[in-house]
MOPAC internal coordinates of N, CA, C and O (Angstrom, degrees):
PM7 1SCF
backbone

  N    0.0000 0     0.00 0     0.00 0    0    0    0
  C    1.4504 1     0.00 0     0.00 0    1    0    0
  C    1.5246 1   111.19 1     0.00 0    2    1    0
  O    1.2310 1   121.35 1   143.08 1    3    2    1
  N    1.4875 1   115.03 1   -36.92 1    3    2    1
  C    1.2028 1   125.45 1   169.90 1    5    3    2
  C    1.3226 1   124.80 1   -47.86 1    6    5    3
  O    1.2310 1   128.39 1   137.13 1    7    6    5
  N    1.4911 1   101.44 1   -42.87 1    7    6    5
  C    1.6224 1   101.38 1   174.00 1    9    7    6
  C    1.3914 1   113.15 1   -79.66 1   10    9    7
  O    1.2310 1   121.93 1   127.98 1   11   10    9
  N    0.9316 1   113.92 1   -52.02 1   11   10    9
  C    1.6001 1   126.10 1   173.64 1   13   11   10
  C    1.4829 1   105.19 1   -31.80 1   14   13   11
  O    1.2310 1   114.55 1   122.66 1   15   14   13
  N    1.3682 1   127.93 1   -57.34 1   15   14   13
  C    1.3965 1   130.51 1  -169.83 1   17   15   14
  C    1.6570 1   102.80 1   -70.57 1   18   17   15
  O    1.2310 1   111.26 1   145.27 1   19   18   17
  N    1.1655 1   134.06 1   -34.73 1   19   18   17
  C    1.6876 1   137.51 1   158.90 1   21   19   18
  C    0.8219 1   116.68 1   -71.16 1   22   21   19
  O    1.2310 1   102.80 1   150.96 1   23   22   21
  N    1.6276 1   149.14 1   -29.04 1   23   22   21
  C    1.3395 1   142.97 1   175.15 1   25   23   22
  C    0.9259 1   107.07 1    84.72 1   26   25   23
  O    1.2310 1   110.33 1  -131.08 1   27   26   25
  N    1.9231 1   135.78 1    48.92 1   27   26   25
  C    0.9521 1   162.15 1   168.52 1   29   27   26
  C    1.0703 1   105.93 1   -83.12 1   30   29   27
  O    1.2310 1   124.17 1   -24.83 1   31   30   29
  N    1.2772 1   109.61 1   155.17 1   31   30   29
  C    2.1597 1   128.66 1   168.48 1   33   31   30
  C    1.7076 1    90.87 1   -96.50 1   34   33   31
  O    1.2310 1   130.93 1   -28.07 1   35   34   33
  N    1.4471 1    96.51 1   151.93 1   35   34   33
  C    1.5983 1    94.20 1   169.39 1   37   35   34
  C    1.5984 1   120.98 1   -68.24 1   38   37   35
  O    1.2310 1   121.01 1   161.38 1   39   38   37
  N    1.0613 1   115.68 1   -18.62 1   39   38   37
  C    1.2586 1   111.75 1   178.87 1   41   39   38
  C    1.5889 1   131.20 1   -86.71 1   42   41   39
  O    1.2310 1   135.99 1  -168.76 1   43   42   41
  N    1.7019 1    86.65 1    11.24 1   43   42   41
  C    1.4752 1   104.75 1   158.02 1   45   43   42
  C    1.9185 1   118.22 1   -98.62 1   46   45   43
  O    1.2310 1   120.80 1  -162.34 1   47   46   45
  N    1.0496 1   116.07 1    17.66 1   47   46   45
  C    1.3720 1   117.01 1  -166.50 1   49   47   46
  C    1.7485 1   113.17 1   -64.78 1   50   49   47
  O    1.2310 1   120.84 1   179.09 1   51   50   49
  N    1.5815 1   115.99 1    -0.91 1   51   50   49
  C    1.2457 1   125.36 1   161.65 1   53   51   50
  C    1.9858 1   114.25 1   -52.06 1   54   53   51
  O    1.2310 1   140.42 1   122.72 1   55   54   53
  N    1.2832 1    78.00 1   -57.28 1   55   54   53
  C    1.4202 1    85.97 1   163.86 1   57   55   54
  C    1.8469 1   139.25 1   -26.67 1   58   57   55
  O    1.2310 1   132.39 1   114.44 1   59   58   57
  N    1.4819 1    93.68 1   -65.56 1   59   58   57
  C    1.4817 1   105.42 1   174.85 1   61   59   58
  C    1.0813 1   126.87 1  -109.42 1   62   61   59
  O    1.2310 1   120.40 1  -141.78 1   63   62   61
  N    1.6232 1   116.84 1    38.22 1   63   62   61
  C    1.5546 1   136.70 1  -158.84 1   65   63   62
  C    1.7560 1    76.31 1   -94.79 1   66   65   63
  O    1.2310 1   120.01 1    95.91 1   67   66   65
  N    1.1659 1   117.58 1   -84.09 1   67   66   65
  C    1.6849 1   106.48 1  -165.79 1   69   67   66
  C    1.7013 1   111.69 1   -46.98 1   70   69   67
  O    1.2310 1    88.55 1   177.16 1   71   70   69
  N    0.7432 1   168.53 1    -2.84 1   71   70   69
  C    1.3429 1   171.09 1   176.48 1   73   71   70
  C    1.6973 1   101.93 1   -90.82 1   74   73   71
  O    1.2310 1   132.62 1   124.38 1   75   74   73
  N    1.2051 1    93.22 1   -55.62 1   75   74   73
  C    1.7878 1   109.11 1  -179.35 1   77   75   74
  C    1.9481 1   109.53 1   -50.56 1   78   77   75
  O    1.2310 1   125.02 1   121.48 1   79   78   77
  N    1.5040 1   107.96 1   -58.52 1   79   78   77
  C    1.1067 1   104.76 1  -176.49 1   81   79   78
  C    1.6347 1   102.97 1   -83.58 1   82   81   79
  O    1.2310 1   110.74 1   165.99 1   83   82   81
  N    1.0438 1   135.02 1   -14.01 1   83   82   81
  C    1.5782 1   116.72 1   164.60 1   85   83   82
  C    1.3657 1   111.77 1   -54.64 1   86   85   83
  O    1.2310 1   130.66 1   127.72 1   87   86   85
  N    1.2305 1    97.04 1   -52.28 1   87   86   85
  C    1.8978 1    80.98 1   178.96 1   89   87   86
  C    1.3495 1   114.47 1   -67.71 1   90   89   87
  O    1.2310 1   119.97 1   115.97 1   91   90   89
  N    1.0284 1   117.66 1   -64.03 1   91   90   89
  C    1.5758 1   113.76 1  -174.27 1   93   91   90
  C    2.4042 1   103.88 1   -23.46 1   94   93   91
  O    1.2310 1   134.37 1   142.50 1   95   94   93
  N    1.5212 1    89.81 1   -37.50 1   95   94   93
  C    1.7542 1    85.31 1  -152.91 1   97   95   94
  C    1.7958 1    89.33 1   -84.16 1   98   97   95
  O    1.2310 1   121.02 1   166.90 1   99   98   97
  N    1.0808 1   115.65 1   -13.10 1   99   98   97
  C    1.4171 1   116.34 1  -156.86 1  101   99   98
  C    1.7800 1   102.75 1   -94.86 1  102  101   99
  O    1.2310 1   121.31 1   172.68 1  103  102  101
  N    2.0715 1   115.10 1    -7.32 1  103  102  101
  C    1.1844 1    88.96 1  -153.38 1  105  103  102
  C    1.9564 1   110.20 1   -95.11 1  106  105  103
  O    1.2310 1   122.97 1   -53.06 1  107  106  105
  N    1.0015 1   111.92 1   126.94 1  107  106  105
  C    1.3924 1   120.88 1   177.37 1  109  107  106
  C    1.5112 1   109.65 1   -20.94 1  110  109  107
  O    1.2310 1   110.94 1   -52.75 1  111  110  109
  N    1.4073 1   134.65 1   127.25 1  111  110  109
  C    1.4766 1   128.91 1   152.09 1  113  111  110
  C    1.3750 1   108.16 1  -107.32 1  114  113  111
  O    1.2310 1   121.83 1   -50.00 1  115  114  113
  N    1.5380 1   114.11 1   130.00 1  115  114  113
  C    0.8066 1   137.58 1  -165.03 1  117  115  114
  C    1.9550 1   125.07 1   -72.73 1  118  117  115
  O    1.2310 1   137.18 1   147.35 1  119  118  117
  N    1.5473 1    84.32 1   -32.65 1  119  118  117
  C    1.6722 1    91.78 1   138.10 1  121  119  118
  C    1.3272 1   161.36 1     1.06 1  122  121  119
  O    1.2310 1   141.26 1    82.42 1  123  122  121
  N    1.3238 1    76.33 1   -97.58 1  123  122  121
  C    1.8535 1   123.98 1  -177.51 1  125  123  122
  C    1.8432 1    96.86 1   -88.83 1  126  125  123
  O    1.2310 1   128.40 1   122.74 1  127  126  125
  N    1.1236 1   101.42 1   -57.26 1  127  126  125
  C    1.7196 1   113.29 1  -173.02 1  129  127  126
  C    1.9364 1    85.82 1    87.31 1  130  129  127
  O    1.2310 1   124.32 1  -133.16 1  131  130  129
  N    1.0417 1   109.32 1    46.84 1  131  130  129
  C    1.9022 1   110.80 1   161.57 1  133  131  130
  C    1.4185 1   119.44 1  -167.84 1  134  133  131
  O    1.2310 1   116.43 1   -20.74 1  135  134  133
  N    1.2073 1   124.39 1   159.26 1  135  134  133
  C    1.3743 1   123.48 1  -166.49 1  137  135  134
  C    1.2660 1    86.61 1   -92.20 1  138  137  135
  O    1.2310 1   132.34 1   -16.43 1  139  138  137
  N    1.5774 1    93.76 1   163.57 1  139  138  137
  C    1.8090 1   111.06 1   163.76 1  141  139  138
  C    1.3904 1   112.00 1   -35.09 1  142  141  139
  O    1.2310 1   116.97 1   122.30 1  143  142  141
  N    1.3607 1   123.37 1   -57.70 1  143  142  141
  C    1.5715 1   118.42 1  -161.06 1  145  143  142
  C    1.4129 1   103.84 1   -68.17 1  146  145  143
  O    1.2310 1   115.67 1   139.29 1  147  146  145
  N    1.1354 1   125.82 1   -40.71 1  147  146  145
  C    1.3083 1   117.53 1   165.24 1  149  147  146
  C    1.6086 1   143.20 1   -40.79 1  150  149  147
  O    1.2310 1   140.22 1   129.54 1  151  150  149
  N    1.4223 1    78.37 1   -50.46 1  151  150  149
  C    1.4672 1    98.54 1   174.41 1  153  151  150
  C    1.5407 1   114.21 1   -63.40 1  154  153  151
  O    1.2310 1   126.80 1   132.62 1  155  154  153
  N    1.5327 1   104.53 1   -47.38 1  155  154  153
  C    1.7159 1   110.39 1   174.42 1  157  155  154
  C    1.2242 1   117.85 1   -70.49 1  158  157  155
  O    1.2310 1   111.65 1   141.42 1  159  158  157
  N    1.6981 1   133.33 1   -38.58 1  159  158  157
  C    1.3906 1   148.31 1   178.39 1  161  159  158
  C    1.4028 1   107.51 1   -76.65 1  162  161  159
  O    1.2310 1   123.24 1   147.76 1  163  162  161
  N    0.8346 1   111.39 1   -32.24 1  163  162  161
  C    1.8934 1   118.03 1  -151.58 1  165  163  162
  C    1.3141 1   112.03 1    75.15 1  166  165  163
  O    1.2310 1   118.90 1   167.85 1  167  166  165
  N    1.4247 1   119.71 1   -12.15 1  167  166  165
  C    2.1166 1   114.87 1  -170.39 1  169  167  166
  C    1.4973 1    97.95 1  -114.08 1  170  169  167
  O    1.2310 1   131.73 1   -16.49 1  171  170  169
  N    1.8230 1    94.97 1   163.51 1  171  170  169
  C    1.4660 1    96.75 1   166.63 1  173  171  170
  C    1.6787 1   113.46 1   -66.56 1  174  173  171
  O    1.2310 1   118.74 1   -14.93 1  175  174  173
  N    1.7927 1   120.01 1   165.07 1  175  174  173
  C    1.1538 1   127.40 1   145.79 1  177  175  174
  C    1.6195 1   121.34 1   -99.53 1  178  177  175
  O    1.2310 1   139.12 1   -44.40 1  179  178  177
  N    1.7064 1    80.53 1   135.60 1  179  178  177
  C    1.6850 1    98.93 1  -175.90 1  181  179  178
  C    1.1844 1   123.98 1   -78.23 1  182  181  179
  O    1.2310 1   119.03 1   -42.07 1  183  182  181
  N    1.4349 1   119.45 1   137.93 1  183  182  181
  C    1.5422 1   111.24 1  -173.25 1  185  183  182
  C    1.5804 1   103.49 1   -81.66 1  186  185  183
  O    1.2310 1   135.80 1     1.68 1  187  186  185
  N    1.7004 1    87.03 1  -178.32 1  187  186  185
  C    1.9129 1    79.85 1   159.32 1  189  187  186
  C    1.3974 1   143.79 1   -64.93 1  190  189  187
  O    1.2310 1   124.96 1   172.76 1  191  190  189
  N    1.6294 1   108.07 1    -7.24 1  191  190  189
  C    0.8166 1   119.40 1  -170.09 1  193  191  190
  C    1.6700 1   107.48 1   -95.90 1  194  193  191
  O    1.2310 1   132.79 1   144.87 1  195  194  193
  N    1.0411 1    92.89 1   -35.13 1  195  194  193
  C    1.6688 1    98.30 1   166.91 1  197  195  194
  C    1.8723 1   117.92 1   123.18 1  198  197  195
  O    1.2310 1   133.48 1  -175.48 1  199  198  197
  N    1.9467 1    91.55 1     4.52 1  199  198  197
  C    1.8239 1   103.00 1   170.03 1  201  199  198
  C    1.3048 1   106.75 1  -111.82 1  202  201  199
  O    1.2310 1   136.98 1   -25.03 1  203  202  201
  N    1.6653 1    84.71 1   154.97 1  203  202  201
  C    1.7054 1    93.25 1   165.49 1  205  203  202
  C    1.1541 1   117.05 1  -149.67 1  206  205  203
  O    1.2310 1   130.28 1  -112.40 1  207  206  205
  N    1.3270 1    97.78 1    67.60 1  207  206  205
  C    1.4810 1   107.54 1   169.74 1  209  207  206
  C    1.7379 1   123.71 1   -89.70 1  210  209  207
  O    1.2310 1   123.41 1   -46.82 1  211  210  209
  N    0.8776 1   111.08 1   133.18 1  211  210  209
  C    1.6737 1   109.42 1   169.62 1  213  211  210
  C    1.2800 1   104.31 1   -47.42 1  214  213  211
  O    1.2310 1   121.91 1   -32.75 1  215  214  213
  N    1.5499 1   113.95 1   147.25 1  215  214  213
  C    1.2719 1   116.33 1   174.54 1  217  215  214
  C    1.7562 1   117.09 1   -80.72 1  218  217  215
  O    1.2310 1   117.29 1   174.11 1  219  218  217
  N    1.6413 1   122.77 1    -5.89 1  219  218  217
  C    1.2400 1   102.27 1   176.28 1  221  219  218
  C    1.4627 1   100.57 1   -79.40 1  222  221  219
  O    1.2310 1   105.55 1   173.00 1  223  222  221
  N    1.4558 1   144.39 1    -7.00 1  223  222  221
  C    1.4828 1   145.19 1  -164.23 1  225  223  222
  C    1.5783 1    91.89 1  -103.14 1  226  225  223
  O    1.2310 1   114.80 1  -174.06 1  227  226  225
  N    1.1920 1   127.46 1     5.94 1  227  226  225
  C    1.7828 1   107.19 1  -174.28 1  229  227  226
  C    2.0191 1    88.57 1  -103.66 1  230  229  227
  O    1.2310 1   110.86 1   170.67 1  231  230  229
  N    1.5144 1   134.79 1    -9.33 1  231  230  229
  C    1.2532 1   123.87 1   176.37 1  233  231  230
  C    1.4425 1    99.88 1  -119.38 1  234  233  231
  O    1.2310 1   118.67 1   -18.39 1  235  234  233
  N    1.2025 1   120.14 1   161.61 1  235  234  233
  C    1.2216 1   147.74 1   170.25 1  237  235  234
  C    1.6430 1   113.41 1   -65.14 1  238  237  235
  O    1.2310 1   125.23 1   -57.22 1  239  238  237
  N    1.2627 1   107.55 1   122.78 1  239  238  237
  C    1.9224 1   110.56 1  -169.46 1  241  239  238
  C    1.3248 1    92.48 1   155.74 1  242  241  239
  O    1.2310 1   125.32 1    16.55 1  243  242  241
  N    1.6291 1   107.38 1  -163.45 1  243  242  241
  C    1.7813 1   112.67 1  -121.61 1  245  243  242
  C    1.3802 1    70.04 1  -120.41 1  246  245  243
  O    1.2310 1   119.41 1   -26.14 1  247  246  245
  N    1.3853 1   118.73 1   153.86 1  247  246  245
  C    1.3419 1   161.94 1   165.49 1  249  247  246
  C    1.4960 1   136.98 1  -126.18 1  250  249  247
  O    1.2310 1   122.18 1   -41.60 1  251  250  249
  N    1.2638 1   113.44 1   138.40 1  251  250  249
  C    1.2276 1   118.93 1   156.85 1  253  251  250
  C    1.5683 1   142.84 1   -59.11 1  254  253  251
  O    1.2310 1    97.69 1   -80.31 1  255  254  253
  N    0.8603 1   157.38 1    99.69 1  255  254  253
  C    1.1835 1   172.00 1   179.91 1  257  255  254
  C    1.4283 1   141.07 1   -68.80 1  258  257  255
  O    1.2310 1   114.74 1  -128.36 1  259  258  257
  N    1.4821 1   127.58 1    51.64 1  259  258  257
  C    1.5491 1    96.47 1  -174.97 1  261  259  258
  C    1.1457 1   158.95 1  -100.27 1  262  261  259
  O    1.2310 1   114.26 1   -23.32 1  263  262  261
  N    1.7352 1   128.48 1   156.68 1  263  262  261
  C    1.2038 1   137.87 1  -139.24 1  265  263  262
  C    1.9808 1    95.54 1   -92.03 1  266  265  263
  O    1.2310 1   126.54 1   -56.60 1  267  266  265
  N    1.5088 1   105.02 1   123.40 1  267  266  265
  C    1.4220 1   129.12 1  -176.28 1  269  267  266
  C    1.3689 1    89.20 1   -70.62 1  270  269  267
  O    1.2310 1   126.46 1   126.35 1  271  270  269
  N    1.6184 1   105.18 1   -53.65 1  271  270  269
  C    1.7746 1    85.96 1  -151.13 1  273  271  270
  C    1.6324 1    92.21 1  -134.11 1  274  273  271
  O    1.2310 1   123.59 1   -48.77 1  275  274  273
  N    1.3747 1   110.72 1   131.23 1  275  274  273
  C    1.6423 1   132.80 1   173.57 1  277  275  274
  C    1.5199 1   101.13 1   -86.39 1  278  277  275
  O    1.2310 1   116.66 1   -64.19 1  279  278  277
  N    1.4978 1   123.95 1   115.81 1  279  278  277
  C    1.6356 1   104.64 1   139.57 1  281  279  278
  C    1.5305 1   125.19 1   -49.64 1  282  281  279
  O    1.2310 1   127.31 1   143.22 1  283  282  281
  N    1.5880 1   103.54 1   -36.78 1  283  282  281
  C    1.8038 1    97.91 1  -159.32 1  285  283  282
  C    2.0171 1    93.10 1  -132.13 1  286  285  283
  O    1.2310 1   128.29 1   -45.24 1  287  286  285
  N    1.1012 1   101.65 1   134.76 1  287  286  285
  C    1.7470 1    98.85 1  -167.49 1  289  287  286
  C    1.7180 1    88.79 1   -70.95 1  290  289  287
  O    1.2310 1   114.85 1  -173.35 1  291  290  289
  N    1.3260 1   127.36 1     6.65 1  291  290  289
  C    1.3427 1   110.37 1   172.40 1  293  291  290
  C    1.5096 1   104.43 1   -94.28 1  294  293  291
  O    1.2310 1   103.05 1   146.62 1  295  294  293
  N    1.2561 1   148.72 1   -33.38 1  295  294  293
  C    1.7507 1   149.69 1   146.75 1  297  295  294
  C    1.6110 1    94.37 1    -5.58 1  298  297  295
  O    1.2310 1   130.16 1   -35.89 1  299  298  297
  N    1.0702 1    98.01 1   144.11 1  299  298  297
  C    1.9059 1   111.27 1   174.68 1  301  299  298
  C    1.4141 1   105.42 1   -84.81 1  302  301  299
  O    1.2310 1   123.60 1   -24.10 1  303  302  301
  N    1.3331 1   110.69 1   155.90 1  303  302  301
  C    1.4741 1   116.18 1  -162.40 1  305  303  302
  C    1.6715 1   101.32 1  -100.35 1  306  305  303
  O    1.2310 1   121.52 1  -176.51 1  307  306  305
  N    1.3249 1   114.69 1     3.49 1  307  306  305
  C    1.6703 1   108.79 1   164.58 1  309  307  306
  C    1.6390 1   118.57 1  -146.49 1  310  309  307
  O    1.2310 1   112.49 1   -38.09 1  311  310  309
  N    1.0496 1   131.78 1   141.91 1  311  310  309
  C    1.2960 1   124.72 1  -145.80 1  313  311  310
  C    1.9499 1    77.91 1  -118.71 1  314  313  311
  O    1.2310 1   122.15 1   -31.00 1  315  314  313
  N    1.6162 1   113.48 1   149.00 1  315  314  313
  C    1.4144 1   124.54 1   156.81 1  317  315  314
  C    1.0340 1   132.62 1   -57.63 1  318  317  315
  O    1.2310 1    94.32 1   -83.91 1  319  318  317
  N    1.4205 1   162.15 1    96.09 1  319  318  317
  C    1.1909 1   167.91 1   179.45 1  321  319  318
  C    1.7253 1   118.38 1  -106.45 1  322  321  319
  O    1.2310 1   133.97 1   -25.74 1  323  322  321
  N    1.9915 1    90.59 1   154.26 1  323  322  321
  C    1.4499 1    72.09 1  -175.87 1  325  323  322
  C    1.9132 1    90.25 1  -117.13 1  326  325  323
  O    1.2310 1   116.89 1   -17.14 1  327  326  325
  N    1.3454 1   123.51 1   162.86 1  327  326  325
  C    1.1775 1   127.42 1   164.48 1  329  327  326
  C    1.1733 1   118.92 1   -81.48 1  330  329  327
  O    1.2310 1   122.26 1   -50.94 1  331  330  329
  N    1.7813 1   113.27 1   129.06 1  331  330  329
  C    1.2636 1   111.85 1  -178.16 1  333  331  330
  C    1.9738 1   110.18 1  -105.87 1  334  333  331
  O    1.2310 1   130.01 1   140.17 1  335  334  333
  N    1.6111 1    98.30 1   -39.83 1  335  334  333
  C    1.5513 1    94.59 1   160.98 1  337  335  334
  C    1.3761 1    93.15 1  -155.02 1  338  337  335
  O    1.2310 1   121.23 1   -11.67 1  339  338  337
  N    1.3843 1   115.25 1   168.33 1  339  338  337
  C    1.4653 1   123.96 1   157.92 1  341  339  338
  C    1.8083 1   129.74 1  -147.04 1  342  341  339
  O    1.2310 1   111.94 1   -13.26 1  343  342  341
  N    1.2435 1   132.81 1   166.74 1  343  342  341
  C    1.1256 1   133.14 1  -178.95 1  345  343  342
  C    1.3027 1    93.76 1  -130.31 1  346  345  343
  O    1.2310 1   121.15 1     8.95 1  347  346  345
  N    1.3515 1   115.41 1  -171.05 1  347  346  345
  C    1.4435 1   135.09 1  -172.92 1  349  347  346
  C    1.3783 1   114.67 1   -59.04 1  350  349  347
  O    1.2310 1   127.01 1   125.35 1  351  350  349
  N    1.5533 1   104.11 1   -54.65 1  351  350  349
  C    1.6532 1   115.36 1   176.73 1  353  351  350
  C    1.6680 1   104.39 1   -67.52 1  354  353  351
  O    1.2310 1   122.51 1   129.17 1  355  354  353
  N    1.2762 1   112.79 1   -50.83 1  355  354  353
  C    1.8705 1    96.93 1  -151.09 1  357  355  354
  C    1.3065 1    94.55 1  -145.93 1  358  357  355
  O    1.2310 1   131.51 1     9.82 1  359  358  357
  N    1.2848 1    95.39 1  -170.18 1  359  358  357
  C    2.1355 1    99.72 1  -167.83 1  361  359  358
  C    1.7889 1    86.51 1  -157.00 1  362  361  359
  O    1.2310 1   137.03 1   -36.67 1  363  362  361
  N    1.0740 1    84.63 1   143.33 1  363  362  361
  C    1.9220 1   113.26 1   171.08 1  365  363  362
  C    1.5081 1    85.52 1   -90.38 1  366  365  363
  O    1.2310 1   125.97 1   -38.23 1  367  366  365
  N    1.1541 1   106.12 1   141.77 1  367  366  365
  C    1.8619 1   113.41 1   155.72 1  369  367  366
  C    1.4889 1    84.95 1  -166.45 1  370  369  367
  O    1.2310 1   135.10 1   -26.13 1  371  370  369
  N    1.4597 1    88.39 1   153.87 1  371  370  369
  C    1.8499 1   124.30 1   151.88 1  373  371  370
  C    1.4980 1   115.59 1   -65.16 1  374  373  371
  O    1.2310 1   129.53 1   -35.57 1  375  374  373
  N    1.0667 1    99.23 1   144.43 1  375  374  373
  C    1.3898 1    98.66 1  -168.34 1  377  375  374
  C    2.0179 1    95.68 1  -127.53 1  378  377  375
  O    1.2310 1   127.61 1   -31.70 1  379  378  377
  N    1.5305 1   102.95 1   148.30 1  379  378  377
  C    1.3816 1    95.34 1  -169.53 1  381  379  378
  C    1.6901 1   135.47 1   -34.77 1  382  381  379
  O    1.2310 1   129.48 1   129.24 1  383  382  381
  N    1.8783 1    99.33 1   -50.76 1  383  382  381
  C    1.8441 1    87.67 1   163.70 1  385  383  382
  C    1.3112 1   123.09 1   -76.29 1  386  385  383
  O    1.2310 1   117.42 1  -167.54 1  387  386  385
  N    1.3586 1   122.51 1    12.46 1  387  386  385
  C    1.5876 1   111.67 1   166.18 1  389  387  386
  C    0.9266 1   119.80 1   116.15 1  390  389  387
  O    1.2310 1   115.66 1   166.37 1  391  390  389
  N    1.6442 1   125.85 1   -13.63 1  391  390  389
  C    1.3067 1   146.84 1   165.72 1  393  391  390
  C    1.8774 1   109.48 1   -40.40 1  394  393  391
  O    1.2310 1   114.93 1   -40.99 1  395  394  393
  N    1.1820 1   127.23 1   139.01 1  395  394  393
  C    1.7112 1   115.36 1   161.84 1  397  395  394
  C    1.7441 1    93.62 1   -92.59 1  398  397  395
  O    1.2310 1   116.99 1   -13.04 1  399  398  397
  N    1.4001 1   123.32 1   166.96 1  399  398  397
  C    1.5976 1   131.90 1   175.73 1  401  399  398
  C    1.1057 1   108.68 1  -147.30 1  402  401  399
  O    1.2310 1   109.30 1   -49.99 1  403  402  401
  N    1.3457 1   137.66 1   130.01 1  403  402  401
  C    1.4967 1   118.73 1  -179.78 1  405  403  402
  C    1.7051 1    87.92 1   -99.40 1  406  405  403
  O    1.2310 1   128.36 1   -43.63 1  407  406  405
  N    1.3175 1   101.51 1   136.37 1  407  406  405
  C    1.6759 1   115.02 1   175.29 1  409  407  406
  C    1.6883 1   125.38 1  -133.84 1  410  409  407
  O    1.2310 1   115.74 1   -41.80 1  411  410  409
  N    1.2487 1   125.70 1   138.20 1  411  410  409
  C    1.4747 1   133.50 1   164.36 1  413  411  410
  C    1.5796 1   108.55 1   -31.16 1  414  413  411
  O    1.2310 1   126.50 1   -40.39 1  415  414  413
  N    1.6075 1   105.10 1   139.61 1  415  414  413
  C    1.3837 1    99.77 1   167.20 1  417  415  414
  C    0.9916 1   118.88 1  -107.33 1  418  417  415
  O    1.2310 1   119.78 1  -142.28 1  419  418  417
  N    1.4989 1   118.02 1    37.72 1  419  418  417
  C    1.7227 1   136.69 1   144.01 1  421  419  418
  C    1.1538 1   122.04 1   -40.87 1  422  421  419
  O    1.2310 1   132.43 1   121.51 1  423  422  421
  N    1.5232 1    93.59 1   -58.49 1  423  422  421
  C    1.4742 1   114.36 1  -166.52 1  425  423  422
  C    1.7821 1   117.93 1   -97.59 1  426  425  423
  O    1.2310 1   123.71 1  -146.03 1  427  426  425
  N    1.4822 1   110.49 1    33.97 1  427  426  425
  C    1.2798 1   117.54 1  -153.43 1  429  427  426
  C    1.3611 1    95.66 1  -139.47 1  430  429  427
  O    1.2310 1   116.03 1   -34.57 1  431  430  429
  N    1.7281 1   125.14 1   145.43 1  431  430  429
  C    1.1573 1   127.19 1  -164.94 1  433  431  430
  C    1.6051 1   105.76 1  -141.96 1  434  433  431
  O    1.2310 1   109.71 1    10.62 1  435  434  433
  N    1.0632 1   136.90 1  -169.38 1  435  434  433
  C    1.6424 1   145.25 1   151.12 1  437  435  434
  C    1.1757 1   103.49 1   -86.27 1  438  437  435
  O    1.2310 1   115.25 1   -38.05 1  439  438  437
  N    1.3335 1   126.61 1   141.95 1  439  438  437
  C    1.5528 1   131.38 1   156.29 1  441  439  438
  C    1.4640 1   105.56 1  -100.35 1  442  441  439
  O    1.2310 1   118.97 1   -53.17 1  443  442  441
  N    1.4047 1   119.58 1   126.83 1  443  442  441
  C    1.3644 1   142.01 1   166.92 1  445  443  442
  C    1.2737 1    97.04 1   -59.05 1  446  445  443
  O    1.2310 1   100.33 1    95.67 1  447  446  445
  N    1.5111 1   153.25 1   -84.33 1  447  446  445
  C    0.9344 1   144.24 1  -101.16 1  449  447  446
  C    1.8113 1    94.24 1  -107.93 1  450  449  447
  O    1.2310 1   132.91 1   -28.70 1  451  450  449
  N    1.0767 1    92.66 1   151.30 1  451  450  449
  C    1.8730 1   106.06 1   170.65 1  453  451  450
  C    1.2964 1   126.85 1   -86.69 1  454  453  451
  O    1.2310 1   120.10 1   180.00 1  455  454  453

């Protein structure tokens, strides 16, 4: 597809070999909640541009959250949040009573649900 979208011959596929394996290393499993390189490195991979943010943290929407400290081990272990901005290190979000928090994106997940 890579070539196709440049108007390449296949026998240029030198070409779109780095582009090719960024994605492959970059793509989120849903799992884990981390790409391969992560998983193998422990760190994010940098684009060319120089971010690496997951793409559900580059728009505004609901997040996962997690909770440091339980009063009762029956409390859920991640609270809903919404994202207000984020960078590489941390994310501003709202937090359910209304509070903003700036927090690690350690402790930060995708929310499935709508």
């Amino acid at each position: 597809l890579a070539l196709a979208d440049k108007g390449l011959d296949a026998n240029q596929w030198e070409v779109v070999l780095p582009d090719a394996l960024h994605s492959i290393r970059s793509l989120l499993s849903t799992a884990t909640n981390q790409t391969p390189h992560e998983r193998f490195l422990g760190f994010g991979r940098r684009t060319a541009s120089g971010t690496i943010l997951p793409t559900w943290l580059m728009e505004k929407g609901k997040a996962l959250l997690r909770r440091h400290v339980r009063p009762s081990k029956y409390d859920p272990l991640v609270d809903e949040v919404e994202i207000v901005e984020a960078n590489p290190c941390y994310a501003r979000v709202c937090l359910p009573n209304g509070k903003q928090k700036t927090v690690s994106l350690r402790d930060f997940g995708p929310c499935t649900s709508k």
